[in-house]
N, C-alpha and C positions, 0 to 999 in steps of 0.2 A: 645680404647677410645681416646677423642683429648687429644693433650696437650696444658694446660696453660703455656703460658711464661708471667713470674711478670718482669720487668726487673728493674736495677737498682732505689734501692729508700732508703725503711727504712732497717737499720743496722737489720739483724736477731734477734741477741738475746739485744738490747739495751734495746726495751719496745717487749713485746710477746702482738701483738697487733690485728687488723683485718685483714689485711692484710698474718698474718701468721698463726693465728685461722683460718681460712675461706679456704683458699689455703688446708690448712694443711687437714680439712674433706672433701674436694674436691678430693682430695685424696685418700683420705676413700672410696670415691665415686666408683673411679676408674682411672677418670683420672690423668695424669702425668702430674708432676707439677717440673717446672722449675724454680727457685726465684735465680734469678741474683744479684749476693751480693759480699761484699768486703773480698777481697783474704787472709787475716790474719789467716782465719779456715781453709785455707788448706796445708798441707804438700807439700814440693817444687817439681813441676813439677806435682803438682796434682792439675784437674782442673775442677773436680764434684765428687762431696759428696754426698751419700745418705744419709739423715737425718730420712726418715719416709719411708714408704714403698710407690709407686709411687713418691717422694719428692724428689728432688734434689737440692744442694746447687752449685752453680756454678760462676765461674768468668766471668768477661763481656769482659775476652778474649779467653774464652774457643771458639773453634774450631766448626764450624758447623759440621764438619761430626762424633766430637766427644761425641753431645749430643744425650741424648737416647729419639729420636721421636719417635710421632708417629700423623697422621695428621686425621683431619685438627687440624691447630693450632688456638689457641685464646691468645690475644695476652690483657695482663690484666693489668689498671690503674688507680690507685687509687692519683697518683702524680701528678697534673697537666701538671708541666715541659715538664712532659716525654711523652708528645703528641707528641713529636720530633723522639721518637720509633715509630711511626703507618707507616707500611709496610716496616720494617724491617726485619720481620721476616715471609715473606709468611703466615701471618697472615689470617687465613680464616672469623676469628670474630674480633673485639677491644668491648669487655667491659668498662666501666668507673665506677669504683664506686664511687661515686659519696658522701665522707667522712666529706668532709667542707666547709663552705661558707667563698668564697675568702673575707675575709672583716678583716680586724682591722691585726693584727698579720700575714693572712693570703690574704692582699689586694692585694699583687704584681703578685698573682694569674690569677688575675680577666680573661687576656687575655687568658690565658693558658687555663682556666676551660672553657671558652667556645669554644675552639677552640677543645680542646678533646672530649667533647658533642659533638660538630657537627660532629666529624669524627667518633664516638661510634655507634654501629650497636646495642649495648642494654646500659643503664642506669638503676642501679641499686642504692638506694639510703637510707643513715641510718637513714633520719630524717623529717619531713611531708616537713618542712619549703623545706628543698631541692627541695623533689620530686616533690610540686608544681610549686618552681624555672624553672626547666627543663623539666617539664609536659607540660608547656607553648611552649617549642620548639622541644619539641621531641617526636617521636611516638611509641618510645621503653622503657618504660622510670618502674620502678616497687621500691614497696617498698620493701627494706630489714635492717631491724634495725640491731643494735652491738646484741650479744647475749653473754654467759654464757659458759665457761670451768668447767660443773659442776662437771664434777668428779674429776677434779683439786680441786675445792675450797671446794667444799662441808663437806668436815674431818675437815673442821677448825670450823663446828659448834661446838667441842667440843675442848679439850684439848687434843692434838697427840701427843707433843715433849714438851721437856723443853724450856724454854724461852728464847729466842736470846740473848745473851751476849750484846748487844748492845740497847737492850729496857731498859726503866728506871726502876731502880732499886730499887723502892717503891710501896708502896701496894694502889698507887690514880688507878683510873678506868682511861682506857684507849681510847681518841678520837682520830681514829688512819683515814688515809689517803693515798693510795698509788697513784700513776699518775705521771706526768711531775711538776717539780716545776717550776712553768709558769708566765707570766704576767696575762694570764685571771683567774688565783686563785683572790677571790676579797681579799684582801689584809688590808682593813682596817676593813672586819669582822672579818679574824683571829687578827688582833690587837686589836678587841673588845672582841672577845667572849676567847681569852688568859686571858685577865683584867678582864671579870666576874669568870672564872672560875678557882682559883688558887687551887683548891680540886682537877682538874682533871690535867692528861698529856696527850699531844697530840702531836701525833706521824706524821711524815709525812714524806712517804719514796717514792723515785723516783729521777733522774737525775734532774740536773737542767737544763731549755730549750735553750738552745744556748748559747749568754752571757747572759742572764738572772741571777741576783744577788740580785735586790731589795727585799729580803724575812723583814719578820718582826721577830723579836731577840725576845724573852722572856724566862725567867727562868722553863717555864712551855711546853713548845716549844721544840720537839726532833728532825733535821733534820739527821736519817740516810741514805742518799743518797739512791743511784740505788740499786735494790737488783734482783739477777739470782728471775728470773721467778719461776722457782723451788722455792724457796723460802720463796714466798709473803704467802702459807696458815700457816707459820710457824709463822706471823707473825699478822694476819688475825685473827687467833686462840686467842690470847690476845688483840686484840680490842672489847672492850664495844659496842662504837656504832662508825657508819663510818660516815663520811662526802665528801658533795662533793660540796664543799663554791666555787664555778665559780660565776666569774661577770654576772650577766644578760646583755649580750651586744648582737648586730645583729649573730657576731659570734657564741656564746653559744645558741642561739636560734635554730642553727642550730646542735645542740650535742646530742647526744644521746649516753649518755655517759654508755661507756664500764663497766670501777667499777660499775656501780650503780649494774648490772645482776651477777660480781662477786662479791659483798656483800651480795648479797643475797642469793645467790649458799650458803652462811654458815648462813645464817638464820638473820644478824646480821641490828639492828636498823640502819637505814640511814636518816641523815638530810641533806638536799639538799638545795640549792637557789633556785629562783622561776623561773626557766628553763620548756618552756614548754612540753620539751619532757619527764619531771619527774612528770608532773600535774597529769596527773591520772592513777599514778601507786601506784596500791593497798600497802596500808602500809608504805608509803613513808613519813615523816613529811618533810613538804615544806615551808620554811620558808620566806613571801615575803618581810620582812624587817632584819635589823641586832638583835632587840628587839625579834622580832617572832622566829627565828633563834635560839638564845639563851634561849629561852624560850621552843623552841622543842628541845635541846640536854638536858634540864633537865628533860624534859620526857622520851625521850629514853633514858638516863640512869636509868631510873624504870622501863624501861621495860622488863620483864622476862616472859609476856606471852607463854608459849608454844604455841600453837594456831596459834598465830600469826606469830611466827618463822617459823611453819612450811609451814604456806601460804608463805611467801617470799620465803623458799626453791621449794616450787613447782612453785612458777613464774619462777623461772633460770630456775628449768628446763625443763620448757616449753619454754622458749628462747634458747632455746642452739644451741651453732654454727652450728652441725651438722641440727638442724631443718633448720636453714636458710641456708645451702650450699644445701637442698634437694631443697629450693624454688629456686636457682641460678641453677641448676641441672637440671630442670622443663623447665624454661625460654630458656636455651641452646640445650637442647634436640629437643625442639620447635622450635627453630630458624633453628638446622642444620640440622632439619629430611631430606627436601627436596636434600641436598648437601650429607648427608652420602647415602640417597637412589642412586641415580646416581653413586659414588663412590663404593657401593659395588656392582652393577651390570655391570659396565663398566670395574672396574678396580682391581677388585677380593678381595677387603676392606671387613672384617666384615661386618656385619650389629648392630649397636649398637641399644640395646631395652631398 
């Protein structure tokens, strides 16, 4: 099978995100997966780790004749920057995935993003806004939304562990949140819907994003930082209902956000802002103002439908990464049938089916 080279971008285990979901059942798949990453995980003089079965963790001074190929290579980019790696690596494909719109937080992009489209032999994209972006210039161009770690998240429909030492210590219902603590969090709804609701606690766990500091302070407000992956359904399990309070700005327009497929993987009430990648997904309260907003977290906290919990868990998992690394799978197979055919008849390569 080819192998993927990811090269230098997001920290492995900082956020377990798409990049390492997707790679990771790509894998699964068959092929060999390569994620160039920073040298702290390895023991000295050690300069590839197997983490999953096809999956290697490697330094971006490891040795070409010391990684485990096998060709053709594809060569995969999710980072704009890193358009600056295309034919580096005897690359037979460049993929792009195609993850956010350069705009607000992510504007310094702008040139990068299109320069790696136009060097991209396929575009793969998580969100409509994107894909029409680059549908316009490109002829390769396919949708593939974030999806669902559902057998990760899923146990958190119920009660699995005792309760994290670090969650609040009172018996209020819990509006809990995991992600980046970001600038595109809207900021003056948490500073509203904290002031209406001093009944409830709400939780919000994740890194803070770069210098990023302006959070809003309240007595009702728990920020326990970044937490191991492993972790998050430990903590999943004791949130009431989740939220996902993003600014409606050009950027979020372009989100199609990851949490929303892991809240639902545990069944659990989601209020969201009025994003339109979250408009019509079934069971979702969407709130297009801060009044509306707060007006749907008092609902889903009455919400105990069975029924309906259980449609949210079967939306994950019908998204699940593994469904969308088969449609990436498809696309690739497609592309290099013509190049593996030659390859095994000239030069005594497999034939992959």
């Amino acid at each position: 099978m080819p192998t993927i080279i990811y090269p230098p971008t997001i920290d492995f285990a900082w956020l377990f995100q798409r990049p390492q979901q997707l790679l990771r059942e790509m894998a699964g798949l068959g092929y060999k997966v390569l994620f160039y990453n920073h040298d702290h995980y390895f023991k000295q003089n050690e300069n590839v780790v197997k983490v999953y079965p096809n999956f290697w963790l490697c330094t971006p001074e490891t040795p070409w004749e010391e990684l485990p190929l096998e060709y053709p290579i594809i060569l995969w980019i999710s980072y704009p920057p890193n358009v600056e790696f295309i034919g580096r690596y005897q690359e037979k494909l460049v993929v792009f995935d195609a993850i956010d719109e350069a705009s607000g937080e992510f504007a310094h992009w702008a040139g990068d993003l299109d320069r790696a489209a136009a060097k991209a032999d396929i575009i793969f994209a998580t969100a409509q806004k994107l894909y029409d972006y680059h549908k316009n210039k490109h002829l390769n161009v396919y949708m593939c939304p974030n999806g669902a770690d559902y057998k990760h998240f899923s146990p958190a429909q119920g009660i699995i562990s005792p309760k994290p030492f670090d969650m609040p210590d009172n018996q209020k219902p819990v509006i809990g949140y995991f992600g980046a603590i970001a600038p595109w969090i809207d900021w003056e709804l948490m500073n509203y819907i904290s002031e209406q609701n001093h009944d409830v606690n709400f939780v919000m766990i994740g890194p803070l994003y770069g210098e990023f500091k302006d959070i809003v302070t309240a007595d009702n407000i728990y920020y326990l930082g970044r937490k191991n992956y492993l972790e998050l359904p430990e903590y999943l399990q004791y949130f009431d209902v989740c939220i996902i309070p993003f600014q409606v700005t050009s950027m979020t327009e372009a989100c199609n956000p990851i949490k929303m497929y892991e809240y639902q993987s545990a069944g659990k009430p989601i209020v969201s802002t009025d994003m339109p990648e979250v408009r019509n997904i079934e069971g979702l309260y969407v709130g297009r103002t801060r009044e509306e907003f707060n007006q749907y977290l008092r609902e889903a906290l009455e919400d105990k439908d069975f029924v309906k919990k259980m449609k949210r868990m079967k939306i994950a998992k019908a998204n699940s990464w593994l469904n969308r690394a088969k449609i990436i799978d498809a696309v690739i197979k497609e592309k290099l049938k013509d190049y593996i055919y030659i390859k095994s008849t000239q030069r005594g390569v497999r034939i992959l089916v």
